[in-house]
N, C-alpha and C positions, 0 to 999 in steps of 0.2 A: 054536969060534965058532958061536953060532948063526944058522940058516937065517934069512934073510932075510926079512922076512914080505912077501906079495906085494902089489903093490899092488890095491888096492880098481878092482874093473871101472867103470869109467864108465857112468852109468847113459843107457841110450837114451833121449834125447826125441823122444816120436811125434811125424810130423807131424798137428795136429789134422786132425778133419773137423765140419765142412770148413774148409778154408784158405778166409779171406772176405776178397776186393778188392773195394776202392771206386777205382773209376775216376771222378775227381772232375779237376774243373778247374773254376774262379769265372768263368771268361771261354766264352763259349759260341762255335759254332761249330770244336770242335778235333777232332769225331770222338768225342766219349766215348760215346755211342750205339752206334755204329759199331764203335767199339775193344769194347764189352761183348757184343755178340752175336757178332761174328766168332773173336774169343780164346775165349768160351765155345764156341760152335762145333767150334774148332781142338782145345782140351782134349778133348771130347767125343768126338772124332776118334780120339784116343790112348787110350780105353778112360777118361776121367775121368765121374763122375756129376756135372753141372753143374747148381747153381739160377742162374739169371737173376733177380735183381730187381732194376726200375723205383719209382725213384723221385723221375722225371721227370713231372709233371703234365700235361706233351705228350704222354706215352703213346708214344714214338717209338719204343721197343725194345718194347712191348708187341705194335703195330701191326705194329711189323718181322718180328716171328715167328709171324704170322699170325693174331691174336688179334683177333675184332671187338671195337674200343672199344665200338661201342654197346650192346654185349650182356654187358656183363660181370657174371656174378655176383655176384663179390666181386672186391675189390681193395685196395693197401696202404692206401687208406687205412682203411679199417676194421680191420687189422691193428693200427694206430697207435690207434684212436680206440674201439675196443671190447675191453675185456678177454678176453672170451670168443674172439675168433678168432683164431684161430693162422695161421703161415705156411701151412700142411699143408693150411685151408680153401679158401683161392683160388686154391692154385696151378693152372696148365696145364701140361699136356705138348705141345710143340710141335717139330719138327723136331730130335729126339734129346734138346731140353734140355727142364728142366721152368721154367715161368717162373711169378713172382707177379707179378701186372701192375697197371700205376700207372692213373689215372682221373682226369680234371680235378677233381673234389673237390678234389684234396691241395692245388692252389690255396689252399684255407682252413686248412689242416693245424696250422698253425705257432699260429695265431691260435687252432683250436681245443684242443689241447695248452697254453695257455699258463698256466692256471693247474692243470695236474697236475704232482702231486707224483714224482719220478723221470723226467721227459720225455725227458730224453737219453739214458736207458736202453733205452728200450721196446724197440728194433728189438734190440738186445744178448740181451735177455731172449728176445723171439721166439725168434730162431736159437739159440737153448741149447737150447730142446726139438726142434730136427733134427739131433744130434750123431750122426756116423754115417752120415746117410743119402748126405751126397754128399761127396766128394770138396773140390769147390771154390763157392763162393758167389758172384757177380759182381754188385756192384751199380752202378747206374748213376745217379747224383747228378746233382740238376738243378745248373745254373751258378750258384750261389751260395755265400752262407758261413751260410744262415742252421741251424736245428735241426733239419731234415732232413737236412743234410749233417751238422750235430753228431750225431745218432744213428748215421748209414754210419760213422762216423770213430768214433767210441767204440766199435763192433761189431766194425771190422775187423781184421786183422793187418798188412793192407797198406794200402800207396794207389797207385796206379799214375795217372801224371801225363800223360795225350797235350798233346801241341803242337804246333797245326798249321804247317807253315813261310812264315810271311805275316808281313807288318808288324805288328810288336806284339805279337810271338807271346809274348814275358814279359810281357804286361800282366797284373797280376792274380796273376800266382805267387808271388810275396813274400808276399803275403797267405794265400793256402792254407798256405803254406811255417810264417806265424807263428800259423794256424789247430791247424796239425796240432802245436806247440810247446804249444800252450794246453791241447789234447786230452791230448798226451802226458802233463803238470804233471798234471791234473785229473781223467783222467777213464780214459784208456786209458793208460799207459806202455810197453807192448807196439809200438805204431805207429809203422812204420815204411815210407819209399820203397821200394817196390820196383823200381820204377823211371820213367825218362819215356822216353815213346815218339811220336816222329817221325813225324807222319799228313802226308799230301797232299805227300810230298816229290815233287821234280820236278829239272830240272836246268836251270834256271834261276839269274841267279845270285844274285837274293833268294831263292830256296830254299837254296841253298848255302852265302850269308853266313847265313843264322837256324840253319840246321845248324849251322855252327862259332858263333854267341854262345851258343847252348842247351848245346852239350856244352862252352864254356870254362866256363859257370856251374855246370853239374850234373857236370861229368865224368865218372865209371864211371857215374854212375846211369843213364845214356845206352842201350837198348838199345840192343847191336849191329845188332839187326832193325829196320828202318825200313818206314814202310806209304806205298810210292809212289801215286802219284795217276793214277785209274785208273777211268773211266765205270762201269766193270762192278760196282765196291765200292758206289757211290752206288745203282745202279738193284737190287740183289739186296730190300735190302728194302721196295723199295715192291712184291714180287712176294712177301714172308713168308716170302724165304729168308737161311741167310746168303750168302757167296760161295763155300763151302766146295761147296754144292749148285747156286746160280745159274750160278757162273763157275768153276772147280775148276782153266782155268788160270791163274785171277788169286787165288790162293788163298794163294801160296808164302810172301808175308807174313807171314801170319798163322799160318802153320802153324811158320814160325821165330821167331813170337814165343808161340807158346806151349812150343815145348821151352823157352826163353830162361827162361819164366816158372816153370816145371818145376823148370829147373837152378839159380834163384835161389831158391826156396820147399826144395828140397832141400839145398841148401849151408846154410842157416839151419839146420836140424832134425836135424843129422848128429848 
């Protein structure tokens, strides 16, 4: 009888570089700011090469990591609006991460993109020519649905969802939820939750009951890490830190939701 021919090795899939979140949510005030420099932070912590980019027109993660608005050289919007400038031109090195930072310009972003051809690409394209250099990409989405956030979402591999635990805390999620469906059909098919993540929780019992409607609706996608609510989280970066360096023992957070993010970016790529 003959030998058995063996089976064919399964072939390894890398995990890319870099793994690129959009931390996005259409309803504002849930932490997404917060959630993208603290997590980038956290990662950085564990030996990850992190870009940070804003692309929030409040400049609010730019500013957070110590970045004078008023004096910016370059910033995304001229990434978006000029062919010739690459990510690589405006970036910053800030408090271990390197960051591209947003500028009220992008305020007009949308309007001025509106008649280029490939617009939902652009940011896609961008990060193709940093392959390699970092690890992971963190961007941070203003609160909307409009083609800024269709560029982070056609770019990314992920989307990671914060929600804060307050009345109404699924306002507006259905909508991202049939965003990211639209992306997938069209544009990106790769994109997917990595997951949502629980900011400003407390032990109250409207924190409590928004805990249990968010994990009946999303269930696993639930991080197990939750980001309790905690003066020292809000004050780190009006001082252009994150907490990792502000407050180191209000940190624990975020240092469990970046293994968290680790162990779910690794589970995918095995």
């Amino acid at each position: 009888m003959p030998a058995a021919r063996p089976k064919p090795a399964r072939a390894e899939v890398k995990i890319p570089q870099p793994v690129i979140i959009s931390v996005a949510q259409n309803k504002g005030g849930t932490a997404k700011t917060t959630t993208t420099l603290n997590l980038g932070a956290a990662l950085a912590a564990r030996g990850k090469r992190v870009l940070l980019i804003d692309l929030d027109p409040q400049g609010n993660l730019t500013s957070g990591t110590g970045i004078d608005l008023a004096n910016l050289p370059g910033s995304m919007y001229q990434v978006f609006t000029e062919r010739n400038v690459s990510l690589a031109d405006i970036v910053q090195e800030r408090i271990g991460l390197t960051v591209a930072p947003a500028h009220i310009s992008m305020v007009t972003l949308e309007m001025d993109l509106v008649n280029r051809n490939g617009r939902e690409w652009i940011l896609k394209r961008k990060l193709e020519n940093l392959e390699g250099k970092y690890d992971y990409a963190l961007i941070d989405c203003p609160p909307s649905l409009g083609l800024t956030v269709t560029n982070a979402l056609a770019a990314s591999h992920y989307v990671l969802v914060p929600i804060q635990t307050q009345a109404y805390a699924l306002y507006g999620v259905p909508q991202l939820m049939e965003m990211m469906n639209v992306i997938r059909e069209d544009l990106n098919p790769e994109l997917s939750v990595l997951g949502v993540l629980l900011t400003f929780t407390n032990r109250t019992r409207l924190s409590r009951e928004v805990e249990e409607e968010v994990k009946s609706y999303f269930k696993e996608e639930v991080f197990p890490a939750s980001i309790r609510q905690n003066i020292k989280i809000a004050e780190a970066p009006l001082s252009g830190q994150s907490i990792l360096t502000y407050a180191p023992d209000a940190a624990d957070d975020y240092i469990r939701l970046a293994e968290e993010v680790e162990k779910r970016v690794n589970a995918k790529f095995k």
